[in-house]
Structures are given as structure tokens and as C-alpha cells.
N, C-alpha and C positions, 0 to 999 in steps of 0.2 A: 671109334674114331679111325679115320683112316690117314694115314700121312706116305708122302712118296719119297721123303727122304728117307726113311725106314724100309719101304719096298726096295729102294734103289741099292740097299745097305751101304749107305754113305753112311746112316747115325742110327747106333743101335742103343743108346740111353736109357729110350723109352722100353723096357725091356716086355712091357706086356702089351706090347702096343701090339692090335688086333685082337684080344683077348676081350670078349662081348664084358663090358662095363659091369654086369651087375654080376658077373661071374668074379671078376678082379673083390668086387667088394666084399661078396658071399667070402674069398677063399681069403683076405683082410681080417677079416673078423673071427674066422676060424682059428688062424694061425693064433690071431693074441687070445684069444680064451681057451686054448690048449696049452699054448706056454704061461700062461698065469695062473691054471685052475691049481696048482698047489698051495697058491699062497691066498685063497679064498673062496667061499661060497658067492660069488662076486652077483650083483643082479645087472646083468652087461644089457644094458641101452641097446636100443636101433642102432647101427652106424649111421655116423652122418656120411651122406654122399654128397660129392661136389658136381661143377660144373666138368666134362669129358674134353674138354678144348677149353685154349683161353681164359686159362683159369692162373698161369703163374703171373705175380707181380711182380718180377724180376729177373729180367735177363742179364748174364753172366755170359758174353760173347768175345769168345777170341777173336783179334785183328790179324788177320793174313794176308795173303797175295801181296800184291805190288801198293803203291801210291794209286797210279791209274786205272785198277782192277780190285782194289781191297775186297775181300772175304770179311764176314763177319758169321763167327760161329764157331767149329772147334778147329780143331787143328788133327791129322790123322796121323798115322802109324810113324810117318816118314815127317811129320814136324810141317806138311805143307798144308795152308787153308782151305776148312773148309763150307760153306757159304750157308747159311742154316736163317735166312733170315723171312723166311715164311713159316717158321715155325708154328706149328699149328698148338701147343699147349700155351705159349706165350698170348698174354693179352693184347686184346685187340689194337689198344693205344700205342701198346711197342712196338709192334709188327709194322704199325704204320711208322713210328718212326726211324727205325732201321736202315730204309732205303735213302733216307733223309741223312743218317750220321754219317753210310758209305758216299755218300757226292761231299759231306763235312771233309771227311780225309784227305779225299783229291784234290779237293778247291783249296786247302791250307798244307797240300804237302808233306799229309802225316806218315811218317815211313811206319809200315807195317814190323814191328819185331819180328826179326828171321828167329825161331829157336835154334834149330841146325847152324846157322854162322854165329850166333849170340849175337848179332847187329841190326840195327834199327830203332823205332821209341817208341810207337805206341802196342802197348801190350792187348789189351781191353777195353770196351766198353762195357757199361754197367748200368742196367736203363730198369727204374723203376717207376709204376704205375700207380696211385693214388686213387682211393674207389670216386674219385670224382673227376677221374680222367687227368690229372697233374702231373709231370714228370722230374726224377731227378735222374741226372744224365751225368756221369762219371766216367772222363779218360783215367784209363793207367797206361802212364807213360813211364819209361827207363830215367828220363833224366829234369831239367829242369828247362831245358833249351824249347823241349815241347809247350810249354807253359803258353808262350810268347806268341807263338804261332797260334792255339786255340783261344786265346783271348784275342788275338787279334780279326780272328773271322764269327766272333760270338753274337755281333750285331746280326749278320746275316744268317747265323744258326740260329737262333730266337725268332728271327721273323719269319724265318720254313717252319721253326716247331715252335710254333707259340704255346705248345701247351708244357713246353721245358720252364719249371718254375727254379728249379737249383740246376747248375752246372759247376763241376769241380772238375780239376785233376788232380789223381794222386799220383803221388811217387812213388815208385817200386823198382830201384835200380840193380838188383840181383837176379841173378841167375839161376833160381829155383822157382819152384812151384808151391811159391806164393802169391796170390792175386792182389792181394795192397801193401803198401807199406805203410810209414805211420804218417807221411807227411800229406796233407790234402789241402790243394787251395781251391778256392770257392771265388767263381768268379761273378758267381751272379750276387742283386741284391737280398735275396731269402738264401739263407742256407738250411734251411729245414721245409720238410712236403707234408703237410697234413696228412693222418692215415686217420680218413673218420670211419668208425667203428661202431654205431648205435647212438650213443649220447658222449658217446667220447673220441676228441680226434687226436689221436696221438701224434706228435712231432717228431717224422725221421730221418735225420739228422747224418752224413755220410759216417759210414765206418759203424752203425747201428743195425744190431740182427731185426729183423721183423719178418714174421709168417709168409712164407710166399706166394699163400693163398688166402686170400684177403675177405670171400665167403668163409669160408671154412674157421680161418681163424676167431672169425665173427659167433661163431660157435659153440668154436673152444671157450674163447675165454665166457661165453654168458653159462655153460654148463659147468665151469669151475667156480662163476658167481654163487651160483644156483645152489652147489653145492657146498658150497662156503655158509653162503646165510643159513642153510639148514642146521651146519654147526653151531653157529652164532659166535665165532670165539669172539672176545675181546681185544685179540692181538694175533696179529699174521707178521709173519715174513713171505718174502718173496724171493729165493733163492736162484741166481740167474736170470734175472728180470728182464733182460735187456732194456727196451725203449719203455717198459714199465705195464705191460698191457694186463696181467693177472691184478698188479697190485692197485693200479687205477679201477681197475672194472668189482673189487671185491670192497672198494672203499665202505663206508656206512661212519653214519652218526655213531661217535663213541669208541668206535673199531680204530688202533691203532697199528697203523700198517707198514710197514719196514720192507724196501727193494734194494737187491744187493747183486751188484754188476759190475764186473773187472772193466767193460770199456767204458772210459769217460765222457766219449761222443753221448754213447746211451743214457748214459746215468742226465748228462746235461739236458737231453730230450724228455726224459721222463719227470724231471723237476719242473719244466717249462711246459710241459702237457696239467700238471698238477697246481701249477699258479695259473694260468690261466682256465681251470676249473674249478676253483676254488676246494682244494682239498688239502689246510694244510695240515690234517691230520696223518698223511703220505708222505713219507721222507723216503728219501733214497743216497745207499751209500756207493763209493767208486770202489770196489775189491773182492776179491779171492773169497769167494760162495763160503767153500768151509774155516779158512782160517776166519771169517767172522760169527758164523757159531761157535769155532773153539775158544773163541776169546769172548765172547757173551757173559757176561756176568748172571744172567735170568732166561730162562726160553719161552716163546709163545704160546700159546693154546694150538695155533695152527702153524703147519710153515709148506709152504710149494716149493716144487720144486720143476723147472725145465730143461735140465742140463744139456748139452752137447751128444751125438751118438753114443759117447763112453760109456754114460751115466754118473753118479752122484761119487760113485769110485768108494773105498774102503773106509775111510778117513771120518767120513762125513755120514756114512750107511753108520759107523760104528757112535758117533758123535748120537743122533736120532736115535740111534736104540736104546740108548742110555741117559736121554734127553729128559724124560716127561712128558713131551710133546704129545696131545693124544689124538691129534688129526693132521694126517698128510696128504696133500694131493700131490701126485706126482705126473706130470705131463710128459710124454717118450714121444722120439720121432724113432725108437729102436728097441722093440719090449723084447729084445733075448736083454740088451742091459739092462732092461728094467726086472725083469728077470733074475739076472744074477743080483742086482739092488737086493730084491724081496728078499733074498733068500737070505741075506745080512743084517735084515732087518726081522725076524722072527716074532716079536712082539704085536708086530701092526698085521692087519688080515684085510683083505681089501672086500670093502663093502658098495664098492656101484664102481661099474667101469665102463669104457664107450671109445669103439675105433672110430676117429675122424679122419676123412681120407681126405689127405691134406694134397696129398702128389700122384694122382690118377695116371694110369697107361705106367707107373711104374710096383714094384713091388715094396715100394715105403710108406709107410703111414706113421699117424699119430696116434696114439693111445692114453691116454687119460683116466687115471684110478684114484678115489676117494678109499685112504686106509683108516684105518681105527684101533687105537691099541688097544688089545685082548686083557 
């Protein structure tokens, strides 16, 4: 893939961008079955490869420049905008809508947030893509006065992007490097975007994590199915569920399945993906991943796990090792922590694992391990 923001070195993100694709996934795959092979004779899968472009389902764009010249994209060294909105890994739908949100700004007088003066209101936009081409389109704004202004030109945004099914603003009125805050209005009538996934369309809901690559994910979760039914347990958990995608996709007649998610946005998508597929053997709770194993009164057969970069962390490795539990899948978008995880967990030995290259042109991926206690 080739991009010219990256030749021009405006944006160097993409850090392996030029690096012939199959060479990126060869050196992927290497990486994690070198830092895993102590904690298994592991029978490591093909990687899955994705699409080399056009493959993110979500753009996270800075607002810069002026009102009459807005930037949308990141911001550089000196805090001034800068315009990324041809992005070539972004999907096709966003790209095209971009050019559309930049004439949004002028035509309603969005001040760009200056970081350097801390003055101005809108911080971001936040443009996701639905594999059926659908969008939800999310300002962050500083304050609440932006509100009024975006709802007031949303007739005329809907009919440039018709294919914007949720539009919201959040509020984010601090002066750090946070991208939302907690308060979101929703202007449209749908406040939730289908994410169809095979036979399941999950509902994503703002302020709800979902895979940013929406082949790939497609994947993941049928190769943790996969490996699930092979177990057969009778009871799962789904630890960090977010919008619920492991624990809907592992459902089965009989199988009692428990999702467990700090954000509520999530937790409310994934109960609403679950009634309307008729699964009410899938429940889902709102909180704190380990403090609801350590208060468990019984453990599962099986429990997933998707944690954040950190990984599952002390608490929780030492909860599982002492659990019973005698299959774990553990999904990584960062296997040095899944890594140090194992190593906390010395009971379990990982028995099939498989890189999913979820984030192409970069050096991150996904990793995915079926363990078994010894």
C-alpha cells in the first residue's frame, strides 16, 4: 500500500507502511509464537490476513484549522491541524464522508479547538462504518453551546450523508487527552448502528468498544466459536465483552453464557442484540471484569477473556489460577501482556493459537489462544 501522507512525512502512524504486506504478516506471526512458545506446544493456525486499505471501521479524527479551512485528522508536534482525510486504511464510506463533515463545520460555525490557546469547541469527530455501509457520526465538543448549532444544520447533514444513521455529540469539556466524556446526546432517531457479523448483528451503541476491522473481527469471533464448541462447556463467561460479540457468537442450546462489561452503553447494546436474536439464555452484566469473578460464588467450565493493551493484570491471572476453570480463551490485541498473563497463570498451557491481523501497515495485531489446564 502506498500513501502520500506517509511519503510527505506529515503522518508516520502507519509505521510499517511500505513494508510488502505478506512480509508484515510473516514477521506477526513470528513475533507471537516466539513470545508464547514457553507457555505451550501451541498448534498455531494460518494467520488470518486482512484487507491492505480500507480496512478500518472507524475514524478517530482531530478537528483543526479554522472554521473556514477546518483540518480533520491529527494535530502535529506544534498542536496545529493536520488534514488526513484521504486516508487510505480508513473505509471507503468514511473517506467519503469526511469531505462532507469539513463543509458540516463551516456551514454551522464549528470553532475548531485550538490545543495551544485551550479555545474553541469542537475537539473530534468520530465516523463509524457498518458492513452495510451505515454510519454513526459523533462530534466532541468542549461545551454544550455546540449542541445547538449541530442540531440545527442536521436536516442538511443527513441529506449530504444519507448514509449517517446515528448522529450524536459528546461532551468532553477538559483539557487533557481524553477523547469523550460521559455525556452524549443523540440527535438522530436510531441511537444504535447495526454491526452485521454473519448471523449476528450486533448493536453499536456510542461510547461502545467494537473491532475496527470488521472482516477480521468476523474471524475472530467464528474461530473462538469454533473453539468453544469443541470444548463444549456448559457455561461461559465473557470477561470484557464489550458490545457482546464472543458471547453472542458462542451462544448454543443449553450453554449458559454470562458477558461482563464496565461500559453501560455496551452492556445495553449487547442485551438489545440478545433480545432481538432470541438468546435469553445470554445475559449480561454492567462492571469491573475481576471484581465479578472474585465475588462469584461458582466458576464456569470456560471463561474469555479480551482485555485492554495491559492485559487481565494480577488480580484476575491469580483469581483463574485458582479458579477450576479448565478452558480459557484469551484474545490480545498485545501478546508481550498476554505474555506476562501466561506466565501467572502456570496451570493452563495453550493448546491452538492464531494471529489475526486486525491493524495492517501497522506493527499491532491480534492474537488469540485456546488454554487448557494441565
Amino acid at each position: 500500500m502506498d500513501c502520500s501522507y506517509f511519503d510527505a512525512g506529515v503522518c508516520r502512524s502507519c509505521t510499517l507502511m511500505g513494508v510488502p504486506y505478506a512480509e508484515q504478516l510473516l514477521g506477526k506471526d513470528r513475533l507471537a509464537r516466539e513470545l508464547l512458545a514457553p507457555y505451550g506446544d501451541a498448534a498455531w493456525l494460518t494467520p488470518v490476513a486482512s484487507a491492505e486499505a480500507g480496512y478500518r471501521n472507524k475514524a478517530k479524527m482531530v478537528v483543526g484549522g479554522t472554521v473556514g479551512a477546518p483540518t480533520i485528522g491529527i494535530l502535529d508536534e506544534a498542536g496545529r491541524g493536520v488534514d488526513l482525510r484521504e486516508c487510505g486504511i480508513c473505509a471507503p464510506g468514511i473517506r467519503a464522508a469526511l469531505p462532507v463533515l469539513a463543509r458540516f463545520v463551516t456551514r454551522q460555525r464549528l470553532e475548531p479547538y485550538r490545543v495551544p490557546e485551550r479555545r474553541g469547541e469542537l475537539k473530534y469527530v468520530l465516523v463509524t462504518e457498518s458492513p452495510d455501509g451505515e454510519l454513526m457520526v459523533r462530534f466532541v465538543a468542549r461545551s454544550e453551546e455546540t449542541v445547538g448549532r449541530i442540531r440545527s444544520g442536521l436536516g442538511w447533514l443527513l441529506a449530504e450523508l444519507p448514509s449517517a444513521r446515528v448522529v450524536t455529540v459528546n461532551i468532553q469539556p477538559e483539557h487533557k487527552a481524553v477523547v469523550e466524556g460521559e455525556r452524549e446526546v443523540v440527535l438522530t432517531r436510531e441511537s444504535s448502528l447495526p454491526m452485521r457479523l454473519g448471523a449476528i448483528s450486533l448493536r453499536l451503541r456510542p461510547q461502545s468498544f467494537f473491532q475496527t476491522n470488521t472482516a477480521v473481527a468476523t474471524e475472530l469471533y467464528g474461530q473462538v466459536a469454533s473453539w468453544v464448541d469443541e470444548v463444549a462447556p456448559a457455561s461461559v463467561w465473557d470477561l470484557y465483552c464489550g458490545v457482546g460479540g464472543f458471547a453472542l457468537h458462542v451462544a448454543a442450546p443449553g450453554r449458559r453464557v454470562v458477558g461482563v462489561e464496565t461500559s453501560r452503553e455496551a452492556v445495553r447494546s449487547a442485551r438489545s442484540t440478545a433480545a432481538a436474536a432470541g438468546l435469553p439464555q445470554v445475559a449480561f452484566r454492567a462492571g469491573d471484569a475481576t471484581a465479578f469473578a472474585l465475588s462469584a460464588a461458582s466458576a464456569p467450565d470456560l471463561v474469555i477473556v479480551n482485555p485492554p493493551r495491559r492485559g487481565i493484570g494480577a488480580e484476575l491471572s491469580g483469581w483463574l489460577e485458582g479458579s477450576g476453570v479448565r478452558s480459557v480463551v484469551y484474545s490480545s490485541c498485545n501478546p508481550k501482556s498476554l505474555a506476562h498473563d501466561l506466565a501467572r497463570i502456570p496451570s493452563y498451557r495453550i493448546q491452538a493459537g492464531r494471529v489475526l491481523d486486525m491493524f495492517p501497515q501497522t506493527g499491532h495485531m491480534e492474537v488469540a489462544v485456546l488454554l487448557e489446564r494441565c
